[in-house]
C-alpha positions as CSV (number, residue, x, y, z in Angstrom):
1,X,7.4,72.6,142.0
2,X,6.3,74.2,139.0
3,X,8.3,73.3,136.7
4,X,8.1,69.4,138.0
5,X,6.6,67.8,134.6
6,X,4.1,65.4,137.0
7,X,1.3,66.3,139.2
8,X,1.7,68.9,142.0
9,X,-0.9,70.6,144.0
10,X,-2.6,73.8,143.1
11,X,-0.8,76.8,145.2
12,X,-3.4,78.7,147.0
13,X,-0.8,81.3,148.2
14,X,2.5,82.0,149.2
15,X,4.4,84.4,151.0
16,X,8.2,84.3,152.4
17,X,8.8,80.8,153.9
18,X,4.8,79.8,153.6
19,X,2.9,78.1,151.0
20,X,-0.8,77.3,151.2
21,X,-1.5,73.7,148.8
22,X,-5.1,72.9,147.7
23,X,-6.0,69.0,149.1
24,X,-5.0,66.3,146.7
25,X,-7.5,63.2,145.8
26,X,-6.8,60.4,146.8
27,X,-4.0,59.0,149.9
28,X,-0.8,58.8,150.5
29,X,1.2,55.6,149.1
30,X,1.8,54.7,152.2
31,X,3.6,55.5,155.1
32,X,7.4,54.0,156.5
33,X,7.0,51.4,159.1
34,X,3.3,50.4,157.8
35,X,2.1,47.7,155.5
36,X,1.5,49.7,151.8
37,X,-2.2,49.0,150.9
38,X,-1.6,50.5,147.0
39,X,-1.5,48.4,144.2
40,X,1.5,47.2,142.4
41,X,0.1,49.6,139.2
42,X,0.5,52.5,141.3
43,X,4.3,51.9,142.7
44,X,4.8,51.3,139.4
45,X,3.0,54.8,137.9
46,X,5.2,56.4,140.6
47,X,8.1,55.0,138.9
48,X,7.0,56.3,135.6
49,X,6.6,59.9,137.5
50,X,10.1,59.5,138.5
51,X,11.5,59.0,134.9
52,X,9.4,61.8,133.5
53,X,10.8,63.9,136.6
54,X,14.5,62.9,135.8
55,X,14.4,63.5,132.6
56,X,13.4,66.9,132.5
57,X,15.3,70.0,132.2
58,X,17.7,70.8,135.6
59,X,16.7,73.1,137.8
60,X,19.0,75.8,139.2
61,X,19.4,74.5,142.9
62,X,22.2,72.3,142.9
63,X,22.3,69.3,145.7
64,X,24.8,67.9,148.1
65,X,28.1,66.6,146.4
66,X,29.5,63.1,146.9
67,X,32.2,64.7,148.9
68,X,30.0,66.6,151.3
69,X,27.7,63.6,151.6
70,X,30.9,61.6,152.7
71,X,31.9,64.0,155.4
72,X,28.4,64.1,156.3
73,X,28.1,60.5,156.9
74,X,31.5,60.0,158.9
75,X,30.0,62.9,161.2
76,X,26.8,61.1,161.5
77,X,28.3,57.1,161.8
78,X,30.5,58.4,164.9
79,X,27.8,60.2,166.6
80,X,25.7,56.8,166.4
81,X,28.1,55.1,167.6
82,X,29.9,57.2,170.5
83,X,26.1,57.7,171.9
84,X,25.4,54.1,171.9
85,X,22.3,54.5,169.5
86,X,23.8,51.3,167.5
87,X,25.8,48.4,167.5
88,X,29.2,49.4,165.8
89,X,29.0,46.8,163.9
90,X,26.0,47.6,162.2
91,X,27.0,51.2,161.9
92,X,30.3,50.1,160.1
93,X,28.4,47.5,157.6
94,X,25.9,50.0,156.6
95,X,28.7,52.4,156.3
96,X,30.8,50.1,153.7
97,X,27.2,50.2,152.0
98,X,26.8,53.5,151.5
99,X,30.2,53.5,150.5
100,X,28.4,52.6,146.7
101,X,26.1,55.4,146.5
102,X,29.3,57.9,146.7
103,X,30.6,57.7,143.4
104,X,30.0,60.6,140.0
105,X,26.8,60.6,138.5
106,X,25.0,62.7,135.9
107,X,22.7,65.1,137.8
108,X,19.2,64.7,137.5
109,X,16.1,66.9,138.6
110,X,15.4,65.3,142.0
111,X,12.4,65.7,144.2
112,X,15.0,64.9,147.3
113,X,12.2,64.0,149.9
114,X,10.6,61.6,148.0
115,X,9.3,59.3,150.9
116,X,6.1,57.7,150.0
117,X,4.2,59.5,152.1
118,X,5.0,62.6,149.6
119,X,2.9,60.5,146.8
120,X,-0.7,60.5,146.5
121,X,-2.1,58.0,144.4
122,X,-6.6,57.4,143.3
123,X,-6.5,53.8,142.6
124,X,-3.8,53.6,140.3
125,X,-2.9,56.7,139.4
126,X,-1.0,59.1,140.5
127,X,-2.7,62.3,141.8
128,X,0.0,64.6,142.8
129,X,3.6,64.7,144.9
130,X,3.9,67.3,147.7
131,X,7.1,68.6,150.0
132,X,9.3,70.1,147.2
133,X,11.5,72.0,150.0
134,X,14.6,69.8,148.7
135,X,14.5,69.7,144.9
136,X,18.0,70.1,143.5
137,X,20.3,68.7,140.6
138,X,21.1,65.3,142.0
139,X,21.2,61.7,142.2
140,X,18.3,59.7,140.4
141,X,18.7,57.0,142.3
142,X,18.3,58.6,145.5
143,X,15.0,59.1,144.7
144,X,14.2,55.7,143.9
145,X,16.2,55.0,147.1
146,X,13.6,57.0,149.5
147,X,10.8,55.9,147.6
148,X,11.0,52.5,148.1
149,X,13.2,52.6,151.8
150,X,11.5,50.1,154.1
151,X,9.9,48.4,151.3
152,X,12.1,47.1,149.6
153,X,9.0,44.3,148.3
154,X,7.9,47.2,146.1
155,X,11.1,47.8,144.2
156,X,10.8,45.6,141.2
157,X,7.4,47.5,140.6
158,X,8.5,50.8,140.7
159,X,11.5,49.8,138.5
160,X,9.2,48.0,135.9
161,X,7.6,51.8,135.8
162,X,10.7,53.9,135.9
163,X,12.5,51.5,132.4
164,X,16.3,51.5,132.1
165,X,19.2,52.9,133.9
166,X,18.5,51.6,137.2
167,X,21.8,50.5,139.6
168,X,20.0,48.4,142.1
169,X,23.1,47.9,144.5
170,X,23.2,51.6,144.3
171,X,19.6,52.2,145.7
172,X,20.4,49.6,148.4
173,X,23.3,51.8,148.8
174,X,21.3,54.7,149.2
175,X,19.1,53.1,151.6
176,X,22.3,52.9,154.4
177,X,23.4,56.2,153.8
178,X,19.6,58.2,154.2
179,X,19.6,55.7,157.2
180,X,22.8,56.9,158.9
181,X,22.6,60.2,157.8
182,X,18.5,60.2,159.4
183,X,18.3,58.9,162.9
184,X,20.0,61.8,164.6
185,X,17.5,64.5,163.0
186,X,15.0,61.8,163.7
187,X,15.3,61.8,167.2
188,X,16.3,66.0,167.4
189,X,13.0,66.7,165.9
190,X,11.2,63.7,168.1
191,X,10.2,61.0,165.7
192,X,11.3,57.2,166.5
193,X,14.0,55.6,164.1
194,X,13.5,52.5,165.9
195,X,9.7,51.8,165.5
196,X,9.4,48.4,163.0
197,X,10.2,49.0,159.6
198,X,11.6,52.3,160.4
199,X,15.5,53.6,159.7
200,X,16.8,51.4,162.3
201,X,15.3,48.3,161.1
202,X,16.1,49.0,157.8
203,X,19.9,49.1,159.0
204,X,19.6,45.7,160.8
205,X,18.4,43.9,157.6
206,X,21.3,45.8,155.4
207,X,23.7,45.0,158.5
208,X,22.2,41.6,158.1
209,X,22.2,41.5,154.2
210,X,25.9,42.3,154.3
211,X,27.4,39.4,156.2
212,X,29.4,36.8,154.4
């Protein structure tokens, strides 16, 4: 988190396992399954956060491989369906989805977590990104991916901050697989994939998306 070239919060203490973080200004971005009330100029700023993020020097935690992501996923699709969480079809869709986010890419310095809820924005400005638990060399689109997951209305302004070098159909990719790869630890740890504009709802409309 220190080394993170954009805002953070202040560290009030730490010790094994436990860090204390001073209050940032400002709110959250918004939060998955609810209507975003920031502007556009501040999904955009938190695409310009993102590029000055990815573009800075790797830290030493490496992430999840496309390999291990794969077997991940396979786990993860069969469990949804053998427990009847999901149609199989929609599991199978999303899956050949998510198929496009598994391919080589150059590893960036990735937040990891980077749901919108993570961001805090004052007006238009950014004021600071907590949860750093799952930094790591990685992806750069999968941060765009989480950032914008469930909102997909907000993409084009957080790409007009980030610049260049973004592969839409790989974000949209990215959306399936966090999806699949969510709603069992969603459930485990007693949230609700299903509430509207949540994980499963985002599968539906990729399910949907996907159809010829």
């Amino acid at each position: 988190m220190v080394s993170a070239p954009i805002p953070t919060p202040n560290i009030l203490w730490r010790k094994p396992s436990v860090v204390a973080l001073a209050a940032l200004p400002g709110t959250a971005l918004g939060r998955l399954g609810e209507p975003s009330n920031a502007s556009p100029a501040a999904w955009a700023a938190a695409g310009a956060a993102l590029r000055m993020l990815h573009d800075a020097p790797l830290p030493p935690r490496t992430g999840r491989t496309p390999n291990q992501l794969a077997a991940e996923l396979d786990a993860e699709c069969a469990w949804l369906v053998t427990n009847d969480v999901l149609p199989a079809d929609i599991v199978a869709r999303n899956r050949r989805i998510a198929e496009g986010a598994l391919r080589p890419w150059t590893p960036a310095f990735i937040h990891g977590d980077l749901q919108l809820a993570h961001v805090f924005v004052d007006g238009d400005a950014i004021t600071g990104v907590i949860d750093w638990s799952e930094a790591a060399r990685g992806d750069a689109m999968y941060d765009l991916a989480t950032l914008t997951l469930g909102h997909p209305e907000h993409l084009r302004d957080v790409v007009s901050g980030y610049g260049s070098c973004v592969d839409l159909d790989v974000i949209r990719a990215w959306w399936s697989l966090r999806s699949l790869r969510g709603v069992r630890w969603l459930i485990d740890h007693g949230f609700d994939p299903t509430l509207p504009g949540c994980e499963v709802d985002v599968l539906r409309a990729q399910a949907s998306r996907d159809q010829p």
